[in-house]
C-alpha positions as CSV (number, residue, x, y, z in Angstrom):
1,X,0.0,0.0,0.0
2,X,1.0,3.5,-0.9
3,X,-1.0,5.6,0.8
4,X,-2.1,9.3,0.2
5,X,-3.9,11.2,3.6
6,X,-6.0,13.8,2.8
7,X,-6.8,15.3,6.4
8,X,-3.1,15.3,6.5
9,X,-2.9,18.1,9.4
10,X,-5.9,17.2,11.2
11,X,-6.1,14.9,14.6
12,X,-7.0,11.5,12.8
13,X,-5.2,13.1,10.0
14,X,-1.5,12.6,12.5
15,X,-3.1,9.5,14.1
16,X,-3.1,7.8,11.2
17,X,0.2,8.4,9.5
18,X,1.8,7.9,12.5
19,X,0.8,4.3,12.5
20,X,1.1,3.9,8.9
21,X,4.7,5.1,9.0
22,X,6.3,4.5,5.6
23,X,3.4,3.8,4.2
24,X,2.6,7.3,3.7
25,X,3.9,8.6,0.1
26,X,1.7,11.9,0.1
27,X,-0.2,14.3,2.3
28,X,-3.0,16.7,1.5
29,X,-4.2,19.5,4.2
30,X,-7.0,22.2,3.1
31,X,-5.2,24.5,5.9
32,X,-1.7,24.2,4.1
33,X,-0.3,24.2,7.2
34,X,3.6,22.4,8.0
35,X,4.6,22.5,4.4
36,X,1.6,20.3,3.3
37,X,-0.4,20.9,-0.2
38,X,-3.6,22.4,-0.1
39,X,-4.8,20.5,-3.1
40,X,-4.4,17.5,-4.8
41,X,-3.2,19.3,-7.8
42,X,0.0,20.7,-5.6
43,X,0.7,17.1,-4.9
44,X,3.1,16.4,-7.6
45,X,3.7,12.9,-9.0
46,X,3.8,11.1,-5.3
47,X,2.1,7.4,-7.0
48,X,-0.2,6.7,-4.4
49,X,-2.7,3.6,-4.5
50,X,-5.0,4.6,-1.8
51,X,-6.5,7.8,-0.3
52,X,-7.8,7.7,3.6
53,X,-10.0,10.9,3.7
54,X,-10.4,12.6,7.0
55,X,-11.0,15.9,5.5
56,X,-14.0,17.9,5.3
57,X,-17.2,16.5,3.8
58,X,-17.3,19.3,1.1
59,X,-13.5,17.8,-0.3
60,X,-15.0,14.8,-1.5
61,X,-15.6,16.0,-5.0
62,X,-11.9,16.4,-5.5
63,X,-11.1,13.5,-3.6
64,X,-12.5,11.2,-5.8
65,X,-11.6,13.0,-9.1
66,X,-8.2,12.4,-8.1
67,X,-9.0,8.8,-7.4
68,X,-10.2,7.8,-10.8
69,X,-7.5,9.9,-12.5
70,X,-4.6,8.1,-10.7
71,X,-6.3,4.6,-10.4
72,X,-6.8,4.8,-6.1
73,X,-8.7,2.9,-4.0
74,X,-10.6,5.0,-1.6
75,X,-11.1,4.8,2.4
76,X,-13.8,7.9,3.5
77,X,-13.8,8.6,7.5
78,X,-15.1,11.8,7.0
79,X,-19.0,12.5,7.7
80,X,-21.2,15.2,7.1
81,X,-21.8,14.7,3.3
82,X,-24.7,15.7,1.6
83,X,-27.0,14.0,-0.7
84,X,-25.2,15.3,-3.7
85,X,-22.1,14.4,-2.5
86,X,-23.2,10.6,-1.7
87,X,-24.2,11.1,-4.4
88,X,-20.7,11.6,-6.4
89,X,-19.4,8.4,-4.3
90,X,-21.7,6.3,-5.0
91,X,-21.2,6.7,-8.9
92,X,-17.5,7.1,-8.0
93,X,-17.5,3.5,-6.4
94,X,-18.7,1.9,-10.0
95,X,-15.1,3.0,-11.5
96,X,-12.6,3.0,-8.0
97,X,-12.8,0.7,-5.1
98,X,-14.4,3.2,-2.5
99,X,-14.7,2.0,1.7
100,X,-17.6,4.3,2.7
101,X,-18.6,4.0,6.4
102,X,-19.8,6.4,8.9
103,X,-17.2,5.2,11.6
104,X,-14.5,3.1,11.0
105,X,-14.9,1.3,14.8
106,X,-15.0,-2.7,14.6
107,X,-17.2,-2.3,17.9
108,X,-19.7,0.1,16.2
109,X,-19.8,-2.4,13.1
110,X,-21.1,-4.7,15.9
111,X,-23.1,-2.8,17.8
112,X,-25.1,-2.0,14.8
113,X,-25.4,-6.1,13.8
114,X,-26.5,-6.4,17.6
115,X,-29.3,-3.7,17.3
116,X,-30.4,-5.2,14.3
117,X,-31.1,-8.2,15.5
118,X,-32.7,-7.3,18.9
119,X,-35.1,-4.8,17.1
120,X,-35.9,-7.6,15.1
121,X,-36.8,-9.7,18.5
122,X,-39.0,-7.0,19.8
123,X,-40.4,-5.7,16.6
124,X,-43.1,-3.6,18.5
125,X,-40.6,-1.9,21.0
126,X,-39.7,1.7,20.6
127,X,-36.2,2.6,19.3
128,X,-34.5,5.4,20.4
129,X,-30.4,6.6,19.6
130,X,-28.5,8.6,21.4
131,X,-24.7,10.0,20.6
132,X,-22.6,12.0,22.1
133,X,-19.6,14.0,21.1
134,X,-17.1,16.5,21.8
135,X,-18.3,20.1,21.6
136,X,-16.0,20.5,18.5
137,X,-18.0,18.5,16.5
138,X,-19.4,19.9,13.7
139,X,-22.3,17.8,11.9
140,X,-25.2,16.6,14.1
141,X,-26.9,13.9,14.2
142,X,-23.4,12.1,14.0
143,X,-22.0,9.9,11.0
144,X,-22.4,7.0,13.1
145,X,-25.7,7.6,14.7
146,X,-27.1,7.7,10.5
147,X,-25.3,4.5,10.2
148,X,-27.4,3.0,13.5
149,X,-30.4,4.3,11.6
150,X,-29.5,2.9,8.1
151,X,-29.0,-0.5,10.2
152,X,-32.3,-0.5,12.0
153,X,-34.0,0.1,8.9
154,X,-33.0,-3.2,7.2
155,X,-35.3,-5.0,9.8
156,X,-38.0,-2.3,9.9
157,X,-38.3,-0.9,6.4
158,X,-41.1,1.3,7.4
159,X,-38.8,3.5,10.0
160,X,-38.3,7.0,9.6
161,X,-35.7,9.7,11.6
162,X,-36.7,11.9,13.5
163,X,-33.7,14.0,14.9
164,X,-34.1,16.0,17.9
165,X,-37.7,16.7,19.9
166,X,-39.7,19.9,20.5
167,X,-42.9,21.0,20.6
168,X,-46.2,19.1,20.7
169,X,-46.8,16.1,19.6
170,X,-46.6,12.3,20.8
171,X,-44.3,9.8,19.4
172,X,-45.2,8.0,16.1
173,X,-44.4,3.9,16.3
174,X,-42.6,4.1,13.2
175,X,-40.5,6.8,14.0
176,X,-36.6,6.0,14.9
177,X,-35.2,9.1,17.4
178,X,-32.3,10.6,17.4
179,X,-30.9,12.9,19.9
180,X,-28.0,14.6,20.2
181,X,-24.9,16.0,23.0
182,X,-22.4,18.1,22.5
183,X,-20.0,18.5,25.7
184,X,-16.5,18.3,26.7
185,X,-13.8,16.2,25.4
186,X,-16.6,13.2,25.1
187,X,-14.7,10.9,21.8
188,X,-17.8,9.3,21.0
189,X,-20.8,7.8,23.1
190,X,-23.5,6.2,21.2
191,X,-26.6,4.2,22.9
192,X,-29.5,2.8,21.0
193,X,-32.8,2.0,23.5
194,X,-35.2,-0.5,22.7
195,X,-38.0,0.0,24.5
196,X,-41.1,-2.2,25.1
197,X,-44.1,-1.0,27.6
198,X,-42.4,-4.1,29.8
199,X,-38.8,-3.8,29.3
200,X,-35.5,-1.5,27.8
201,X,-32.6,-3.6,26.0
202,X,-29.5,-0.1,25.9
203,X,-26.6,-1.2,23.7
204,X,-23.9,1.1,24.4
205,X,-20.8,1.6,22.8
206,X,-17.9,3.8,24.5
207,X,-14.5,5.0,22.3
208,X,-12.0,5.6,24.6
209,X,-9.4,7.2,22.0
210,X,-9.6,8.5,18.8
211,X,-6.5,6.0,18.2
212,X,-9.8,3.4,17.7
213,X,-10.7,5.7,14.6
214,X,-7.6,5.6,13.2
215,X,-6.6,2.0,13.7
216,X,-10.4,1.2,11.7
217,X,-9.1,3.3,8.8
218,X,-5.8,1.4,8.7
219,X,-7.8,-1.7,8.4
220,X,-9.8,-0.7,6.4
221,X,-7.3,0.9,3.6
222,X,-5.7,-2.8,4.3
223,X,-9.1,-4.8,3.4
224,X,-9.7,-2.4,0.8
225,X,-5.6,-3.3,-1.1
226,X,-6.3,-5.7,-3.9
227,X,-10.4,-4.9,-4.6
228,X,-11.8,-4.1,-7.6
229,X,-14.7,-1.3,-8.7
230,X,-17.6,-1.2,-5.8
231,X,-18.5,0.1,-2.6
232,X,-17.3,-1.4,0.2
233,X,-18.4,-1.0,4.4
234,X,-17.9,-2.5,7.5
235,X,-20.4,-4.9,7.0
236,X,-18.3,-6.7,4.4
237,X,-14.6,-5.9,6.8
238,X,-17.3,-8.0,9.5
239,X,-17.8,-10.8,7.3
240,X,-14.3,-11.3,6.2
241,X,-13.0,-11.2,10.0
């Protein structure tokens, strides 16, 4: 693996060359910060095979352009993208191998098989998710907390979000919440609560370090070495571990 971070100057950005070490043939950083290219166009001829992009959501255009052109594989840890620019990775995943996953944590990946399967054991309960995060964080609800939903939803297709409460109103059964903290130096909380009028099943998963991140997006850029054209998620780095 040759690996290109874009990201390069942010937190995961150091995390992850740091344990990638040699690895690392190029860096790209939107501040331009320590020396590093703003662009991928200031990059130079560097021959990556793989791009780990912890950027900002709004890159991703440019990411992937640079992708296709250069024949790269493609690991995406950033969240926050909008429709339009799933949009450009899903179509981008039919030419480049793209990993596309809300949070790179093995735990999460099975947190979100274990929710599936106990919503589909109590498929009259209430569901409820809850995340946490620093008060840095930017996008709300979380990457991750979308990803919980997006699970759910495979055992009750009829499930809609419904981010944040106010107002009047009572509780719909096919509604999914999601709630949202902001506080502190909190890495990541994130619960799901499924509720029945006799009962509450919590799942709760805790990161302790944003080293987990990081070590999920080296895994992942090493799953992803060798695959062809598609898109790729923890699901499929769960089945082949």
């Amino acid at each position: 693996m040759r690996a290109i971070i874009c990201g390069a100057n942010g937190a995961m950005g150091k995390l992850i060359d740091e344990l990638l070490g040699n690895l690392v043939v190029g860096r790209v950083s939107l501040d331009g910060e320590n020396g590093v290219p703003r662009t991928f166009a200031e990059l130079g001829d560097v021959k990556g095979n793989m791009i780990i992009d912890f950027s900002h959501h709004s890159a991703i255009s440019d990411v992937l352009a640079y992708a296709k052109d250069n024949h790269c594989a493609v690991v995406v840890g950033t969240t926050g993208h909008t429709s339009e620019e799933k949009e450009l990775i899903y179509k981008a995943a039919k030419t480049v191998p793209v990993f596309y996953s809300g949070n790179m944590s093995l735990g999460i990946a099975v947190l979100c098989r274990l929710a599936q399967q106990a919503a589909a054991l109590f498929p009259d309960a209430d569901i409820e998710i809850l995340e946490i995060h620093h008060n840095r964080k930017v996008d709300a609800p979380s990457g991750t907390a979308h990803m919980l939903f997006q699970a759910l939803r495979q055992v009750r297709p009829q499930a809609v979000e419904a981010c944040g409460r106010s107002g009047e109103g009572k509780r719909k059964s096919h509604e999914i919440g999601i709630s949202s903290l902001r506080m502190g130096n909190v890495v990541g909380v994130h619960e799901v609560h499924i509720c029945t009028p006799s009962q509450t099943l919590t799942l709760r998963h805790e990161a302790g370090s944003r080293k987990m991140l990081a070590e999920g997006a080296v895994n992942a850029a090493r799953f992803m070495v060798g695959k062809t054209a598609g898109l790729y998620t923890m699901e499929e780095l769960l089945e082949e571990k």
